[in-house]
NUGU-855013 format. One record per residue (C-alpha): x, y, z; residue number from 1. Coordinates in steps of 0.05 Angstrom, whole numbers, plus 5000, padded with zeros to 4 digits. Example, Ala and Ser with C-alpha at 12.3 -4.5 7.8 and 13.67 -1.06 7.14 Angstrom:
<atoms>
ATOM     c1     c2     c3   seq
ATOM   5246   4910   5156     1
ATOM   5273   4979   5143     2
</atoms>
This chain:
<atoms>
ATOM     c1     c2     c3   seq
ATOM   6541   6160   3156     1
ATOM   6518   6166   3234     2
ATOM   6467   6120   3250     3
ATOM   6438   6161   3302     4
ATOM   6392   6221   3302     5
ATOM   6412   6292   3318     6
ATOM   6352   6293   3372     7
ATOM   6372   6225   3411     8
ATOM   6441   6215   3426     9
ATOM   6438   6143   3458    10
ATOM   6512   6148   3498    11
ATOM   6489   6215   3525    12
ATOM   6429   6189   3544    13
ATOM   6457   6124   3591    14
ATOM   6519   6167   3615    15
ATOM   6455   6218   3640    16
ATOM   6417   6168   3664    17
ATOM   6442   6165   3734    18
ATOM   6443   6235   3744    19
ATOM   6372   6244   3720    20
ATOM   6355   6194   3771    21
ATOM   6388   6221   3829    22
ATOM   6356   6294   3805    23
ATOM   6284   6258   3792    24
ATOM   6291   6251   3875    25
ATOM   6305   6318   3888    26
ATOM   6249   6332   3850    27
ATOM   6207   6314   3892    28
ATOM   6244   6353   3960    29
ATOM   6226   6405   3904    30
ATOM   6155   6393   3902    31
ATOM   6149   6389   3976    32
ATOM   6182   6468   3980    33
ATOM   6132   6483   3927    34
ATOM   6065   6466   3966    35
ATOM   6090   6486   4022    36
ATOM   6113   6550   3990    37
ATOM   6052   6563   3962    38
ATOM   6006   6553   4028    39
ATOM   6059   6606   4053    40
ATOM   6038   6649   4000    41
ATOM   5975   6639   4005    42
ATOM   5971   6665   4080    43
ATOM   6009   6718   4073    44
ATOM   6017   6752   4004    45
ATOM   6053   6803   4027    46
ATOM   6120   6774   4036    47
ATOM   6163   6762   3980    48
ATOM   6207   6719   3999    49
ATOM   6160   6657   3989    50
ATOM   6165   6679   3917    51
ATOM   6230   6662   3912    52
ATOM   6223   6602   3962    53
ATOM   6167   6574   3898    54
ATOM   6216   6594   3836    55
ATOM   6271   6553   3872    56
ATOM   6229   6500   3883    57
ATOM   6198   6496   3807    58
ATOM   6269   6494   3794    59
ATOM   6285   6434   3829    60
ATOM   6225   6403   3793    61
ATOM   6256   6420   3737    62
ATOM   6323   6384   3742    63
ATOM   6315   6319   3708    64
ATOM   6304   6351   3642    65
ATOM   6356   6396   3652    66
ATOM   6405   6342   3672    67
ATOM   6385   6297   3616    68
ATOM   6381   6366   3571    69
ATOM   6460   6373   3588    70
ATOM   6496   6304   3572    71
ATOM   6445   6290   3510    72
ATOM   6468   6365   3480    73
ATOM   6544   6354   3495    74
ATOM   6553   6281   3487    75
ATOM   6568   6261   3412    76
ATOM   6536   6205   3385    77
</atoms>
């Protein structure tokens, strides 16, 4: 009998830990992009590119639940 749940995997978890952290500050280089990106955007609609400039940086945003998303899914109890 496993005494831990198939949603938290504890080991996972700590061994992710540090990476989340270290991807919870690029989160915020993300964020940065992202207003910036948008006041681009909002200026001149027309170009495309700050699109993709915005979707890279909600992306970044997005990496500490990715990160902790990884070692919690392929870490065993």
């Amino acid at each position: 009998m496993c005494c831990c749940d198939e949603d938290f995997r504890p080991l996972g978890f700590l061994l992710g830990l540090p990476f989340a952290l270290l991807s919870f500050l690029i989160s915020f280089i993300g964020l940065f992009i992202w207003i910036i990106g948008l006041l681009l955007m909002c200026i001149c609609p027309c170009c495309i590119c700050f699109t993709f400039v915005v979707e890279f940086a909600l992306e970044l945003i997005k990496a500490p639940l990715h990160i902790m998303e990884f070692f919690m899914s392929n870490i065993p109890c």
